[in-house]
N, C-alpha and C positions, 0 to 999 in steps of 0.2 A: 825482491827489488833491491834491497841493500846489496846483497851479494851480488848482485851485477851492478850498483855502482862500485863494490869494492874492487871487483875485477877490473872494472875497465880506471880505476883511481891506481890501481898498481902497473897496467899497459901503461897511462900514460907516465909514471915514472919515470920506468923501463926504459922508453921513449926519448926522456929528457924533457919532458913539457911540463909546464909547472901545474897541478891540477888545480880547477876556481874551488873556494868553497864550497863545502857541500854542507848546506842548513836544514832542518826539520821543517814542517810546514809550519807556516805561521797562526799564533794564536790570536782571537779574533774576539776583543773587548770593545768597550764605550770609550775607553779611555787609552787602547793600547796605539793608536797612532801616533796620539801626540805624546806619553812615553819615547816612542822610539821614532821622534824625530829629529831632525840631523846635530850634534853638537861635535865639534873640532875637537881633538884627543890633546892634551897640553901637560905638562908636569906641574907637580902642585907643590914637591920641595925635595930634594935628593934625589934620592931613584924611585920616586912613588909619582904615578903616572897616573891619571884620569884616562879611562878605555872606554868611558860607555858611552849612553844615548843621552837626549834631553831629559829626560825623564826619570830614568834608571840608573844605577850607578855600577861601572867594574871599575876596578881597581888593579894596577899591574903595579909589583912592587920587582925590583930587575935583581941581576947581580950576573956577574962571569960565569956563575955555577950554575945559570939558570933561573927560570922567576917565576911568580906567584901570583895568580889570579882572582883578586875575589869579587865573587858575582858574575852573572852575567846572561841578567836582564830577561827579555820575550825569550823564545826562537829564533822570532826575524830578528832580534837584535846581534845573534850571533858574528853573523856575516860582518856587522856593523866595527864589531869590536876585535875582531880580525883582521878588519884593513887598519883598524884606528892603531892598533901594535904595530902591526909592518908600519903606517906612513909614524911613526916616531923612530923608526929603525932597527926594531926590533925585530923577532921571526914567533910566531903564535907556536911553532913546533918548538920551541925554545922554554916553555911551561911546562912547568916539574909538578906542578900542584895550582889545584883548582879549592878554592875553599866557598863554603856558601853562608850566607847570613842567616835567613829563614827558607822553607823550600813550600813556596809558593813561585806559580806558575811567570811573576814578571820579577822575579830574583836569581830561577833555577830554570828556567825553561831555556836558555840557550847553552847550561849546562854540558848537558849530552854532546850536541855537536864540537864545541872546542875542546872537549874531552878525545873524539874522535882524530880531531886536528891536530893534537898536540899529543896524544898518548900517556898526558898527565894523569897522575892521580887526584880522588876527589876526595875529600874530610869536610865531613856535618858534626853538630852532635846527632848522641844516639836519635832520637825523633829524628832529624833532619834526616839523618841517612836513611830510615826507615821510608819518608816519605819521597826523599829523592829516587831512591829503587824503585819504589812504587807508582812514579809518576804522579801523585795527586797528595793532598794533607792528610795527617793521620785523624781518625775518626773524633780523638780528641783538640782539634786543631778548630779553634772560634771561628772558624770561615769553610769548616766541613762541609757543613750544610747547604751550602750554596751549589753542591752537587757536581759530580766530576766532569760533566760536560764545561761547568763553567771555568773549574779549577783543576783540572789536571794539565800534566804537560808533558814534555818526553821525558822518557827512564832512564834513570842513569846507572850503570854499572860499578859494582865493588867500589861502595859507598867506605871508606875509612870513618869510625866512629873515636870523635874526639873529648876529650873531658874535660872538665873548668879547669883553668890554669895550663891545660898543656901548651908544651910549647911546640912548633910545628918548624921544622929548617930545611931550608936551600939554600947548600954553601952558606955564605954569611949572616943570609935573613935570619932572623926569630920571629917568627907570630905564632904569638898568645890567642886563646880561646878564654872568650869571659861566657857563659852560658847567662843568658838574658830572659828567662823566658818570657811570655805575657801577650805578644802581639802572636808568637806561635808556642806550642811548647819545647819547640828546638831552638828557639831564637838564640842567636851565637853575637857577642860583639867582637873584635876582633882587633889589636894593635900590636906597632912591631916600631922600631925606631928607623928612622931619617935623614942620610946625614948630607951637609955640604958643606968638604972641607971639614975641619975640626970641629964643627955645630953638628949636631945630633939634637934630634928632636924626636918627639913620642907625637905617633898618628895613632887615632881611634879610627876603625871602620866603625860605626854605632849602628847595631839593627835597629829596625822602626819598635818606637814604645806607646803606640797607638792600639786603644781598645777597640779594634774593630773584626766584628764581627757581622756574622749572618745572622738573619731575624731570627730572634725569641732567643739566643745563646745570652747566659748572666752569667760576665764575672765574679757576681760576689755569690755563684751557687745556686740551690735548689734544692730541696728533699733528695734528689736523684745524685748531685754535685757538688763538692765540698768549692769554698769561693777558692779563689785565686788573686786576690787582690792582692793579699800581703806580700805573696813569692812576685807581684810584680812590681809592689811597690820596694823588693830589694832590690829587682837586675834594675829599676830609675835609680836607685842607691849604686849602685856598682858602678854604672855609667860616668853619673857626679864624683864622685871617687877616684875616678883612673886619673894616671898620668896622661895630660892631653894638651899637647901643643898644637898640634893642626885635627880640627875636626871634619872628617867625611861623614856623610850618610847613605841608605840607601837607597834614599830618594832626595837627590839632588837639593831640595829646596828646603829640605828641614835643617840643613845647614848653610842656606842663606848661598848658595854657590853662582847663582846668577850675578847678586851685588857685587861677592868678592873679583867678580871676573870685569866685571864692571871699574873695578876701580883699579886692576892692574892693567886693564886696558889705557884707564886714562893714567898711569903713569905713575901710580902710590909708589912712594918711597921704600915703605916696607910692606914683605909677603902678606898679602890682605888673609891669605888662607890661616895664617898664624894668629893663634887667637886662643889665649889659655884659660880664659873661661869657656870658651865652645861648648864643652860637654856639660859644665854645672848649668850653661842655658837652657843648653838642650832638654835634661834630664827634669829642670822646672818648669817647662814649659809641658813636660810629660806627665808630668806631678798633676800639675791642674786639670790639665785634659783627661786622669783617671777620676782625679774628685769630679768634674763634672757625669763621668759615666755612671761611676756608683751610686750617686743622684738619683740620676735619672732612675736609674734599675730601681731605688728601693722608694 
């Protein structure tokens, strides 16, 4: 079946006719509608562009030389964030590089197809790319267990594996890879600077630092598993630590993105998105939310 849409995706080239996207079947959760329901694509400060859905977050950051995608979201969300590039006037074939947060099915599953669409390359860390290939989390992944029917997604091809600190370029971008681990053990934050006009700003992507797992998984171990809490209470230290002018997440709301949109609507004087404690929030609000888990566990 691919290979006959790839055929008939090259006839129409040939032809001159623009071909529609072509998306992976859609992934089929409790909570996967109202993720990927409808949100207007807008800029959030320089050349760093909001692509995704309600729910889920991509990130297009541009330049002349080509530009950078990170995330992006369901399956069905792909389509989504294909027109949401074109209608800012951009071209989705114009992506040089696809990067991903964690590789879970509503971060990485529209993966694949903009990958197809743009012929970009894709960089995780080592885990993420493992589990990107693979279509589902790796066995050590806190939400394994929830079994591949519920957490797999489409596969993604020559996975680039990236390390703490590198730094990742198109033309003029730089993004940095901060490895986070804890919500997965690929989990990737990711920042790069900003600019409009002479101002230059530092954006974090922030992966999620939420202990959420599948029944009976402990982060703080087992006879069978050494804990994990410490390594996750440093990516919450790594987080709190970055240079961070404008905070994104990969779930819209953990950075408060509704209000801010709320208040450039009614007309804030300054970029509501700008906001230099964001991450030291963030990262204590993450702080608590683990003391509450290992509570609970012990």
């Amino acid at each position: 079946m691919r290979a006959i849409v790839a055929g008939l995706l090259s006839t129409l080239a040939v032809a001159g006719v623009t071909a529609q996207f072509v998306s992976d079947p859609p992934k089929v959760c409790s909570s996967c509608d109202g993720w990927n329901a409808a949100r207007e694509p807008f800029r959030v400060f320089g050349n760093t562009y909001y692509v995704g859905v309600a729910g889920l977050s991509a990130v297009l950051v541009t330049s002349d030389a080509g530009h950078i995608l990170l995330d992006a979201g369901l399956p069905q969300s792909a389509a989504a964030i294909d027109a949401h590039i074109r209608a800012l006037g951009f071209k989705t074939k114009d992506i040089k590089l696809i990067v991903n947060s964690h590789a879970h099915f509503d971060h990485g599953g529209g993966i694949a197809a903009l990958q197809r669409a743009s012929n970009a390359a894709v960089a995780a860390s080592a885990s993420g790319a493992r589990a990107l290939e693979a279509g589902e989390p790796t066995p050590d992944d806190p939400q394994y267990a929830f079994g591949r029917e519920s957490t797999s997604f489409p596969r993604v091809s020559h996975v680039r594996v990236v390390k703490d600190g590198e730094v990742l370029r198109v033309g003029p971008i730089g993004l940095t890879a901060h490895l986070t681990p804890g919500h997965t053990p690929g989990s990737t934050t990711w920042t790069w600077k900003s600019c409009e006009g002479s101002r230059c700003l530092d954006v974090v992507y922030a992966d999620s630092l939420n202990a959420v797992s599948a029944p009976g998984f402990r982060f703080t171990g087992d006879k069978s598993s050494p804990s994990r809490v410490e390594a996750f209470r440093r990516s919450i230290a790594t987080v709190a630590a970055l240079p961070c002018d404008v905070l994104l997440s990969v779930h819209p709301e953990f950075a408060g993105m509704d209000r801010k949109l709320q208040l450039r609507a009614a007309g804030a004087a300054a970029n509501p998105f700008i906001d230099p404690q964001g991450c030291r929030a963030y990262a204590a609000a993450a702080s608590e939310a683990l003391d509450r888990r290992v509570a609970e566990e012990r």
